[in-house]
N, C-alpha and C positions, 0 to 999 in steps of 0.2 A: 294724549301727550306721551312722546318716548320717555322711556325709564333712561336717566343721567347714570353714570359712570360714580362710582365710589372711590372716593381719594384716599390716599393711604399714604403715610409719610414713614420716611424709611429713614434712619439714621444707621450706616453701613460703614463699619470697620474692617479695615481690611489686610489682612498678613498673607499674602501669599508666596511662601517661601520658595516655590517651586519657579516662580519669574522672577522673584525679587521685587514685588511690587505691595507698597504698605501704604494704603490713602483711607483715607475719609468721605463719605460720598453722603450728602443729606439727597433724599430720593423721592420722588412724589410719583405715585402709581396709580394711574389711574384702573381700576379695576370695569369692565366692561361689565353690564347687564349680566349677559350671559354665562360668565366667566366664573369660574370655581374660586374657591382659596387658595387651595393646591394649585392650580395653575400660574397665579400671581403670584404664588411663594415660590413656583420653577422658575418663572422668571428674574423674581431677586435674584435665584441661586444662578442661572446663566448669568446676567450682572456680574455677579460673586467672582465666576470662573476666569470670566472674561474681562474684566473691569481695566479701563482704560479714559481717561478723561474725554476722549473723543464718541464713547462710547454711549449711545440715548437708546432709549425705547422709542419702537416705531410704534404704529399705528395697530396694531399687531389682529386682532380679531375683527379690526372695522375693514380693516383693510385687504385684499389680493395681492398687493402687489409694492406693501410693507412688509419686512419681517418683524417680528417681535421686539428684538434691539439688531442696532449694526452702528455700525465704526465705519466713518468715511474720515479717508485722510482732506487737507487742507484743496485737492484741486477739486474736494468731492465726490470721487472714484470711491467705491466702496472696498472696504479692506475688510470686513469680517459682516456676514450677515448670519445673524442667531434665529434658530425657531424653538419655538416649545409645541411638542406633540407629539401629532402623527401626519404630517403635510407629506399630500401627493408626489407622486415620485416626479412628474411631469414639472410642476412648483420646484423640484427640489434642482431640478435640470435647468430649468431657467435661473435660479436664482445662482445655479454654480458658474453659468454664463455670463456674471452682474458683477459678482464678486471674487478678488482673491480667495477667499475661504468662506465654505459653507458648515455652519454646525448647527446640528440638529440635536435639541435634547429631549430624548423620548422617555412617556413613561404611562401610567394607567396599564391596567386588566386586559388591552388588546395591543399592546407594545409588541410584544413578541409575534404575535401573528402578524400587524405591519409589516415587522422586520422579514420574518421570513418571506412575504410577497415582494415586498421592492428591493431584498438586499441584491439578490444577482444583479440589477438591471443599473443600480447605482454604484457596483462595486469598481469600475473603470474610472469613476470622479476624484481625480488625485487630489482636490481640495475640500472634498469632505470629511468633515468628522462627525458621529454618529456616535451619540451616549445614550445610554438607558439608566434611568434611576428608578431602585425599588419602591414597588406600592406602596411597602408600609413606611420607607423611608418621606417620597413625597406626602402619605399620611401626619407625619408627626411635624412635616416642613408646615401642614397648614395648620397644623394646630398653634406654631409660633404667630400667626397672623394679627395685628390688630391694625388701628385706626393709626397708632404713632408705635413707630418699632424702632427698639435700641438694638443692634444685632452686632456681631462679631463674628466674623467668619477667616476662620485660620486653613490654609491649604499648604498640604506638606506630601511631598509624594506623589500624590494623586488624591490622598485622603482628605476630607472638607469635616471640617467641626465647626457647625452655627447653632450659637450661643444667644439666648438671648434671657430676658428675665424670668420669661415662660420655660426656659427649662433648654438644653444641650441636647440636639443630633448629631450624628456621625452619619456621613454620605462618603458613598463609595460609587461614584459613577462607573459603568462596566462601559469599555471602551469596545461598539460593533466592529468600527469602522473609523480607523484614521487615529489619531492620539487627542486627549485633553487639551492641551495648549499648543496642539501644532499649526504652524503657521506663521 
């Protein structure tokens, strides 16, 4: 019998003073078998960055040819599709094909070396943006984890503070490629 998916309920506030954008978003995440903490907890933070009511998690690790979360407008045309990783540069070509704007939020111990292999070949994709977030920052993002999360997450500048009752990070995503909220 497959191993089922871990649920995870997410209660997400949100001030992002850099759009102008202040909502409430109750969240149910299904966490994949295979799937780290830290990865589920990048994905909140993409949510976080990007949060827009139109905005759902896809399919993201069952799937090829889901990204992690995306935003389709009303005729269903995709207007944002998010990854959390290190997705092939090939993926990343198609999926810029799919979408107004591609973001990819990268991070782990082989971030950098990714970067350095596919940043030439991607750098001509005028709707990509390409963040990296520190190891030890996604470290303490999983340590906020649990089963029901009260979180609060303020973006100001670029700068992200998520708050939650396990304790306050500061994230500072390093922009490779493209800007934070361009698009």
């Amino acid at each position: 019998m497959a191993i089922k998916a871990t649920v995870f309920k997410a209660a997400l506030q949100i001030a992002d003073m850099d759009r102008h954008y202040y909502a409430e978003h109750a969240l149910t995440l299904a966490r994949h078998p295979s799937e780290t903490d830290e990865r589920m907890m990048v994905r909140l933070l993409a949510f976080a960055l990007y949060a827009d009511e139109a905005l759902t998690f896809g399919k993201g690790l069952s799937s090829d040819d889901e990204p992690d979360l995306w935003h389709k407008d009303l005729t269903g045309a995709i207007v944002r599709w998010i990854v959390v990783g290190l997705p092939d540069e090939r993926a990343i070509r198609k999926a810029s094909g799919r979408a107004s704007q591609v973001v990819v939020i990268s991070y782990g111990r082989a971030a950098d070396i990714w970067w350095s292999q596919v940043s030439d070949k991607l750098q001509r994709l005028n709707n990509l943006t390409v963040l990296r977030i520190p190891n030890e920052t996604t470290s303490s993002l999983a340590a906020l984890a649990s089963r029901n999360m009260q979180l609060q997450c303020t973006i100001q500048e670029g700068h992200i503070m998520m708050t939650s009752n396990a304790g306050m990070i500061e994230i500072e995503p390093k922009v490779l490629q493209g800007g934070v909220n361009n698009g």
